[in-house]
C-alpha positions as CSV (number, residue, x, y, z in Angstrom):
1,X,20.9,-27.1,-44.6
2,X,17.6,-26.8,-44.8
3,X,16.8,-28.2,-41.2
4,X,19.2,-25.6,-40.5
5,X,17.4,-22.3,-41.6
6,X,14.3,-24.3,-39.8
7,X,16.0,-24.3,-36.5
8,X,17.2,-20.5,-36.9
9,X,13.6,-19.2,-38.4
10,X,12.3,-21.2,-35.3
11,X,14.6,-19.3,-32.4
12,X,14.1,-15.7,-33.9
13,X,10.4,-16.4,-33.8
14,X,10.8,-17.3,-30.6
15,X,12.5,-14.5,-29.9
16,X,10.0,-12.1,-31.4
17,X,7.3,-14.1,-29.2
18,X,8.1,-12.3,-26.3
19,X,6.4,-9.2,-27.9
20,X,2.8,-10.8,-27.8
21,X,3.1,-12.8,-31.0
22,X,2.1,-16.3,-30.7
23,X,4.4,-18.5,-33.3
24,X,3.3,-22.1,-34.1
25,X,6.4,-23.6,-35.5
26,X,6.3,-27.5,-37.4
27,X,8.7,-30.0,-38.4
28,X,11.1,-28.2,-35.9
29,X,13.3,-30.6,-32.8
30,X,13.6,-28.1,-30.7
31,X,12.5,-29.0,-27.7
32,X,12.0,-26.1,-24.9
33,X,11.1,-27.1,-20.9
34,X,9.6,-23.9,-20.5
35,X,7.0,-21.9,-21.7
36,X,7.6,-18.6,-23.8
37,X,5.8,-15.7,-23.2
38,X,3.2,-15.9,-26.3
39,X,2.0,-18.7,-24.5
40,X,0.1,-16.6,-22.1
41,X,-3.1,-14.2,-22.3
42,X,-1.3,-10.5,-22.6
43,X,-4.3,-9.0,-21.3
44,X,-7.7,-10.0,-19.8
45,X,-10.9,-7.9,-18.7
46,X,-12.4,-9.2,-15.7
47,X,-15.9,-7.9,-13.5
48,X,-14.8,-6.6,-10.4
49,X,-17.8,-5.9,-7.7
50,X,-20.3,-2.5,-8.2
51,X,-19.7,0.7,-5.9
52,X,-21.8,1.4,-3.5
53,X,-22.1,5.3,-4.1
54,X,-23.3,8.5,-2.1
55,X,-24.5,11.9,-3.9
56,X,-22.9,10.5,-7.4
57,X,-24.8,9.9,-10.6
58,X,-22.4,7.3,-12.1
59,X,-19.4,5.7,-10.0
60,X,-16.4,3.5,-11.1
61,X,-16.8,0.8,-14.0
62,X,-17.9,-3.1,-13.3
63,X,-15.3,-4.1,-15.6
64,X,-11.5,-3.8,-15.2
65,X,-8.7,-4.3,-17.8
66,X,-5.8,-5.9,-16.5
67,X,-2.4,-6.9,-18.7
68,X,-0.1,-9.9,-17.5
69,X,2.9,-7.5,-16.8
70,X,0.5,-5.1,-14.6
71,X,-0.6,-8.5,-12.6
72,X,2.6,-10.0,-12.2
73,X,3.4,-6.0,-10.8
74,X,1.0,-6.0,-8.5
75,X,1.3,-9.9,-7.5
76,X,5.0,-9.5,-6.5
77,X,4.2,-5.7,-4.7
78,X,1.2,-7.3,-2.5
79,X,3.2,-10.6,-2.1
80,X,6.6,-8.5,-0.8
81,X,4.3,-6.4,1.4
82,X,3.0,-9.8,3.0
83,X,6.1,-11.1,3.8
84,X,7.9,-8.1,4.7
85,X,5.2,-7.7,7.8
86,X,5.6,-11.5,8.6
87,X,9.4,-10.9,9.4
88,X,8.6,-8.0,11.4
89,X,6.4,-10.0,13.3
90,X,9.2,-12.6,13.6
91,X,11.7,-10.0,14.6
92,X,9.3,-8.1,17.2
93,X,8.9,-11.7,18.6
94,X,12.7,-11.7,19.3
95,X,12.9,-8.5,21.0
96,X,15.0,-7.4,17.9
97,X,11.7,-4.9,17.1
98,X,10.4,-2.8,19.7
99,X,7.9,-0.5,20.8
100,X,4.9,0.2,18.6
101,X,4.5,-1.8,15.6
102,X,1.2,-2.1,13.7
103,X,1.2,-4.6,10.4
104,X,-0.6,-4.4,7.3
105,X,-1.1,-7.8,6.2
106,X,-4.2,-8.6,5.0
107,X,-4.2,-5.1,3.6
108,X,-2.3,-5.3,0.5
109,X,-5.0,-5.0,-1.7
110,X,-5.4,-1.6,-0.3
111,X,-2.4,0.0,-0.7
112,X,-1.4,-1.5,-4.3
113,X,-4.9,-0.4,-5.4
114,X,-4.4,3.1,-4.6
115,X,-0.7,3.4,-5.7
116,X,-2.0,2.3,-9.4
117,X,-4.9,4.9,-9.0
118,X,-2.8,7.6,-9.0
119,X,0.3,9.3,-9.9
120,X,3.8,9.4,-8.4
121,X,3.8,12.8,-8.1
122,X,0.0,12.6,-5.9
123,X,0.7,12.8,-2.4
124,X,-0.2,10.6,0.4
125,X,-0.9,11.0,4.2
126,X,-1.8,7.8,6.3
127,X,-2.1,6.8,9.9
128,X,0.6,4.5,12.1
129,X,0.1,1.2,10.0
130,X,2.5,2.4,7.4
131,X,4.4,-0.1,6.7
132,X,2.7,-0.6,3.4
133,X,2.3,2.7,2.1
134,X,6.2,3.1,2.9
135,X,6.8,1.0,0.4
136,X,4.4,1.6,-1.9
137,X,5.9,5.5,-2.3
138,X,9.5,4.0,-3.3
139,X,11.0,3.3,-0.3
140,X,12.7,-0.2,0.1
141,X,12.4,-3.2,2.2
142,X,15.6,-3.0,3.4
143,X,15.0,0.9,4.7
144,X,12.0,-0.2,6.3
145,X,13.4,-2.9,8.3
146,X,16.3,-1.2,9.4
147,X,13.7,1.8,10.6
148,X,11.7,-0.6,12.6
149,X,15.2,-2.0,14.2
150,X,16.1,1.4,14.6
151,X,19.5,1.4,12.6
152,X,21.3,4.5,10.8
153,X,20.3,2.8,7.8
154,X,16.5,3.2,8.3
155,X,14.3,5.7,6.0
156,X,14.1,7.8,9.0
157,X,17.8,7.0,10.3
158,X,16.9,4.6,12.9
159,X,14.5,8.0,14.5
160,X,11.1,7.5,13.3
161,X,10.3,3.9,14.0
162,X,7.1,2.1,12.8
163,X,4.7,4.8,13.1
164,X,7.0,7.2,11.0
165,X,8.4,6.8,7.9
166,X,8.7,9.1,5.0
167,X,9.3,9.7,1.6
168,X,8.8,11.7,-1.1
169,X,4.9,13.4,-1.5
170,X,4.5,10.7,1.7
171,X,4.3,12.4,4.9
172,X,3.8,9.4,7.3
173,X,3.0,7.6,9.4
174,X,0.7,9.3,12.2
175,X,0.9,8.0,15.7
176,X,-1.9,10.5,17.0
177,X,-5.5,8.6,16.0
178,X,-6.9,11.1,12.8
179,X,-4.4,13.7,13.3
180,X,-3.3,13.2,9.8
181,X,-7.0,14.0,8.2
182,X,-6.2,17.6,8.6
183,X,-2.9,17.6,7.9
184,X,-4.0,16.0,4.5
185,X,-6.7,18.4,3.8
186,X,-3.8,21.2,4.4
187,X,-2.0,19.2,1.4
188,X,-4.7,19.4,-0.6
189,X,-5.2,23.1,-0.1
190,X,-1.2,23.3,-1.3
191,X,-2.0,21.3,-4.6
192,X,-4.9,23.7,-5.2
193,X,-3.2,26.8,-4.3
194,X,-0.1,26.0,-6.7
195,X,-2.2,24.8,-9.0
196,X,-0.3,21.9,-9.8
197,X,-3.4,19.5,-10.4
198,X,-2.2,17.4,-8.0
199,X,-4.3,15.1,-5.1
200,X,-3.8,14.4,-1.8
201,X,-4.8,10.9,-0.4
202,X,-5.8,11.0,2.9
203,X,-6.3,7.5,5.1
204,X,-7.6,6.8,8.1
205,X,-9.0,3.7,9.8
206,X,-12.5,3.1,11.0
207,X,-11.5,3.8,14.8
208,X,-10.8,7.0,13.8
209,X,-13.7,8.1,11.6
210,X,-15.8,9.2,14.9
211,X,-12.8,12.0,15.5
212,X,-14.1,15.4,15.7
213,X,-11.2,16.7,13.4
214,X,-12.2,14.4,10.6
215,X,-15.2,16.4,10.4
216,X,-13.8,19.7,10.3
217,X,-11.3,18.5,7.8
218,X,-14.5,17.0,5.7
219,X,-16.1,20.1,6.2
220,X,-13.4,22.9,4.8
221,X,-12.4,20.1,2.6
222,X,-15.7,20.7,0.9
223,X,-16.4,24.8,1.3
224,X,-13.0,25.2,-0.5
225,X,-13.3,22.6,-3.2
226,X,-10.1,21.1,-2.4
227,X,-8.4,18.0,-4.9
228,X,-9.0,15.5,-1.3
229,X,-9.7,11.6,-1.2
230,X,-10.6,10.8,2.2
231,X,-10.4,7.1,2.8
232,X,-11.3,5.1,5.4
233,X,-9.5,2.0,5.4
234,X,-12.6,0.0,7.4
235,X,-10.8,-3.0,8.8
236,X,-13.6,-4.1,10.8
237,X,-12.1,-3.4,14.2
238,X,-11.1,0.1,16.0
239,X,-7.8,-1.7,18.1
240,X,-9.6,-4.3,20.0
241,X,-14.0,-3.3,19.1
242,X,-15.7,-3.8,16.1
243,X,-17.4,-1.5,13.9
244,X,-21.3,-2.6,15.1
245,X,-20.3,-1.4,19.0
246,X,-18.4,1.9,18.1
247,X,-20.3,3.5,15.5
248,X,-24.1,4.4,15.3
249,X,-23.7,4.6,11.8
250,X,-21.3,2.0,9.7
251,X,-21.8,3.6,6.3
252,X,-18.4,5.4,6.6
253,X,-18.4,6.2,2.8
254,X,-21.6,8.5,3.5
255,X,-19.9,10.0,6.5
256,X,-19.0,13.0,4.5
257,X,-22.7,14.2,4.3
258,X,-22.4,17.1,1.4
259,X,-19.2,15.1,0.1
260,X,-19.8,12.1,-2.4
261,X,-19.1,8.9,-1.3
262,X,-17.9,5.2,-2.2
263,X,-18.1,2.2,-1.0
264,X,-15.5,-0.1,-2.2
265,X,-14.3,-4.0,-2.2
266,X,-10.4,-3.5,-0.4
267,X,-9.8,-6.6,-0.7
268,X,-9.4,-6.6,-5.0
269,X,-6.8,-4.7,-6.1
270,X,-8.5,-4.2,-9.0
271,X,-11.8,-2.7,-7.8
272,X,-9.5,-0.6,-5.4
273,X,-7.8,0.3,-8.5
274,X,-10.7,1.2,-10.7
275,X,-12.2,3.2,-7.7
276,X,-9.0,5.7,-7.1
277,X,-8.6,6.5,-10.3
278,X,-12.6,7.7,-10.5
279,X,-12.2,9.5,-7.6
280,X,-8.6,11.2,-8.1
281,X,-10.3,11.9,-12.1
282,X,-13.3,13.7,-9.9
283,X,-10.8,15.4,-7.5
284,X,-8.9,17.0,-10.7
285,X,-11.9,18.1,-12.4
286,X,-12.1,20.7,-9.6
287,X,-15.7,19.8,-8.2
288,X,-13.8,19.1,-4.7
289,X,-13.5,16.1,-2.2
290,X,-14.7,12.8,-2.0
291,X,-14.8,9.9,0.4
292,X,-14.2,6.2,-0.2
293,X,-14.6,3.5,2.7
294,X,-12.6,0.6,1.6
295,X,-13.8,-2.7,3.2
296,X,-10.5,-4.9,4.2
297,X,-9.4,-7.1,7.3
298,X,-6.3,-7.3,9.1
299,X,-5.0,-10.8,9.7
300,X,-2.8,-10.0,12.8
301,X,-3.9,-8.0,15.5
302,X,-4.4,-4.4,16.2
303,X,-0.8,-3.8,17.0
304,X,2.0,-6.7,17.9
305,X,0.4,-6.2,21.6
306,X,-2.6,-7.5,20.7
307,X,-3.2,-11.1,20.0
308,X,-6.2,-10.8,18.1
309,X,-8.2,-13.4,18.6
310,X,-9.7,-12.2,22.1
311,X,-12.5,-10.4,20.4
312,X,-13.0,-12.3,17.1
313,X,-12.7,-16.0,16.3
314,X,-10.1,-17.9,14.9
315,X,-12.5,-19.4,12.5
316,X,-13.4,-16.0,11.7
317,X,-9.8,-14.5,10.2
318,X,-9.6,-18.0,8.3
319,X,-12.5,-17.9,6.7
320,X,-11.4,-14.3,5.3
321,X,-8.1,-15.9,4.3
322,X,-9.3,-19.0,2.3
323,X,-12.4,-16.7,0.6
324,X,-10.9,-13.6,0.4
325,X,-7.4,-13.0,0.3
326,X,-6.3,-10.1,-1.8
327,X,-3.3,-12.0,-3.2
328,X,-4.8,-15.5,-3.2
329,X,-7.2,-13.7,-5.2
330,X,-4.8,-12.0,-7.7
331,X,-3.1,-15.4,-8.3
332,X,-6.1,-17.3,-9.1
333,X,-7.1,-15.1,-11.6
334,X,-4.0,-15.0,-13.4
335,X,-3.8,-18.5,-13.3
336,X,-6.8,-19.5,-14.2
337,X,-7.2,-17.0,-16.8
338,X,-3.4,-18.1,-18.8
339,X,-1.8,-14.9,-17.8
340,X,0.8,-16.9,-15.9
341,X,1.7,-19.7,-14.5
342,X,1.8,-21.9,-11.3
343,X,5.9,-22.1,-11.7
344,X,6.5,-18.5,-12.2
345,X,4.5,-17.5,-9.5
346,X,6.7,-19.9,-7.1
347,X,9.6,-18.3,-8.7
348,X,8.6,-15.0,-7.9
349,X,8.0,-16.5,-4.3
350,X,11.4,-17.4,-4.3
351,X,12.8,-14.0,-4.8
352,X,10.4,-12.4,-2.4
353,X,11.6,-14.5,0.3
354,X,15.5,-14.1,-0.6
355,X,14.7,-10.5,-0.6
356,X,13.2,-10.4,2.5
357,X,16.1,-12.7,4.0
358,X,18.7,-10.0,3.1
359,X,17.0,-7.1,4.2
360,X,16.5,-8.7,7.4
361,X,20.4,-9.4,7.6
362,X,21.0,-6.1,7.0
363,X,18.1,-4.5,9.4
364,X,20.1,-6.4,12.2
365,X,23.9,-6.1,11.8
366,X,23.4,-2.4,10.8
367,X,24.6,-0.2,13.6
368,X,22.4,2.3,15.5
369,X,22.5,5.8,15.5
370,X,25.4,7.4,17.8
371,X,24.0,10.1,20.5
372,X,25.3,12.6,18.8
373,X,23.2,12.4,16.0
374,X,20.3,11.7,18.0
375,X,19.2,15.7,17.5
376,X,20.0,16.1,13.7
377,X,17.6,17.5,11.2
378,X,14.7,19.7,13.7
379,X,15.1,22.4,10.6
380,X,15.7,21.8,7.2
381,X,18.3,23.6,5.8
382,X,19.5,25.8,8.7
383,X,22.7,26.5,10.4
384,X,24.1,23.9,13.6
385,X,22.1,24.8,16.4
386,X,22.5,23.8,20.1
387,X,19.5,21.8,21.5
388,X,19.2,21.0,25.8
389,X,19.2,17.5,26.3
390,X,17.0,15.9,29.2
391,X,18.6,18.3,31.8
392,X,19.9,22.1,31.3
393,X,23.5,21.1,31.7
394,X,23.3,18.2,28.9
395,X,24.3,19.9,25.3
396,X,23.5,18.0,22.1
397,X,24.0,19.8,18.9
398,X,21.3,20.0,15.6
399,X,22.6,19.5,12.1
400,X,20.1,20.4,9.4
């Protein structure tokens, strides 16, 4: 009887470990193959790389806080991102993708960074590798791959393609090099005017920060205080030239001139993190814009055109990959810190990948978009419309 009440005191603490408590239990048979939950470190506080900072006193903290629930989050998020863009590459290689396509890998840290900076209800602007943000704003895997196939089921109905996705307080995807910088600043100027103490994200890459718009964006950006990040997602490479051979000046993050800059690690999601949420907390405070370069690498090319390896070496992108992979990175220090373990992390691999698997299936048996949908949704909310096709006699109709 006794062993009894042993063995059921023993399971409800167990159960109860799941909380955070760590139970030590003696005398008990029980043996369990896995490991419970109080086994790991709920939280841990780990130095993540200084700021380098432009026309600010004080930037982000050296020091980051990060809980085992938040990590595994932002393990599986980066991880999904990464494999999603490696079936796109596998289905652009098979002529089931085409046209423009521009992937994010390498990038995760970026994108995952931000998202935790910020709120759901911030808004977001980037250019044409969107993949990542996509998902980041709520959209699914599934959507995404169906858009880049160009099936009805795609975010954008099968319309939009890789450069233009959307969802809610996302507006895209840009295919025109820093035309969204503006557009993002106009955001801004609609959280400030509705007073909604909202922010507006604004990326762009470094082959765009020489764009005279940027500037101009920059510029009212700052006479009209407006609740703006700027950031330049520096890659290391404009399409096909690096940084050194476009740019007369490489400190993007001091671009802005009057507005305050950062200078930030992209490839820790946790210094990514940290940074945001300085900058969004300076945004809402009302003293105006600010500018954060983020320093990342792409593994893959600039688009699916480009090969990659024509102006870098091949040594090059694998040294960044075995010394600074954002999600090699992530893993190591949850591992290595107890916050999980080697077997869940392979079990989360295994999920990823059946994930993946499906929406793929789903991205190529869906069907495409008839014609006659082809010119639905020009206006929001208005009545049917005619709309002349390629030739005056050709008639295709516009349903809001």
């Amino acid at each position: 009887m006794q062993n009894m009440l042993t063995f059921i005191s023993n399971v409800l603490r167990g159960g109860a470990s799941k909380n955070g408590a760590q139970t030590v239990s003696e005398g008990s048979r029980l043996v369990v193959s896995t490991r419970s939950y109080a086994d790991f470190t709920p939280q841990a506080s780990f130095d993540i790389k200084k700021c380098e900072l432009h026309r600010l006193d004080q930037g982000p903290p050296t020091q980051a806080l990060l809980t085992r629930e938040q990590g595994l989050k932002y393990y599986r998020t980066m991880q999904t991102m990464r494999r999603m863009e490696l079936k796109a590459d596998q289905l652009y290689k098979q002529k089931i993708i085409r046209g423009f396509c521009h992937l994010y890998d390498g990038q995760e840290a970026c994108a995952v960074g931000i998202e935790a900076g910020i709120n759901p209800s911030d808004h977001l602007i980037t250019a044409y590798r969107a993949h990542g943000y996509t998902y980041m704003r709520g959209v699914s895997v599934k959507e995404i791959l169906a858009e880049l196939t160009g099936r009805r089921g795609g975010v954008a109905k099968g319309k939009g393609g890789s450069m233009h996705m959307y969802a809610k307080h996302f507006y895209g995807g840009n295919g025109i090099v820093g035309a969204q910088v503006p557009l993002g600043a106009g955001v801004s100027l609609a959280c400030q005017y509705k007073g909604s103490n909202e922010v507006c994200v604004t990326l762009y890459g470094d082959g765009a920060a020489n764009q005279g718009q940027i500037f101009e964006a920059f510029n009212m950006a700052a006479l009209w205080k407006l609740p703006c990040i700027f950031i330049c997602e520096n890659n290391k490479y404009g399409m096909g030239t690096s940084v050194e051979r476009a740019s007369a000046s490489t400190e993007y993050f001091k671009r802005g001139d009057f507005i305050p800059g950062l200078k930030v690690d992209g490839m820790d999601v946790l210094t990514v993190r940290e940074a945001t949420k300085f900058a969004a907390d300076y945004c809402r405070s009302g003293k105006g814009p600010i500018l954060m370069e983020l320093e990342t690498y792409r593994y893959h090319g600039h688009s699916m055109s480009d090969p990659g390896v024509s102006y870098r070496t091949r040594e090059e992108i694998q040294e960044v990959r075995s010394k600074s992979d954002p999600i090699s990175m992530l893993k190591d220090r949850m591992i290595n810190n107890n916050m999980a373990s080697l077997e869940e992390i392979k079990e989360i691999d295994v999920e990823i990948r059946k994930e993946i698997e499906e929406a793929a299936q789903f991205a190529t048996s869906d069907p495409e978009p008839p014609l006659e949908e082809l010119c639905n949704h020009i206006f929001y909310n208005e009545p049917p419309m005619e709309v002349r096709g390629t030739n005056p006699w050709s008639k295709l109709k516009s349903i809001s």
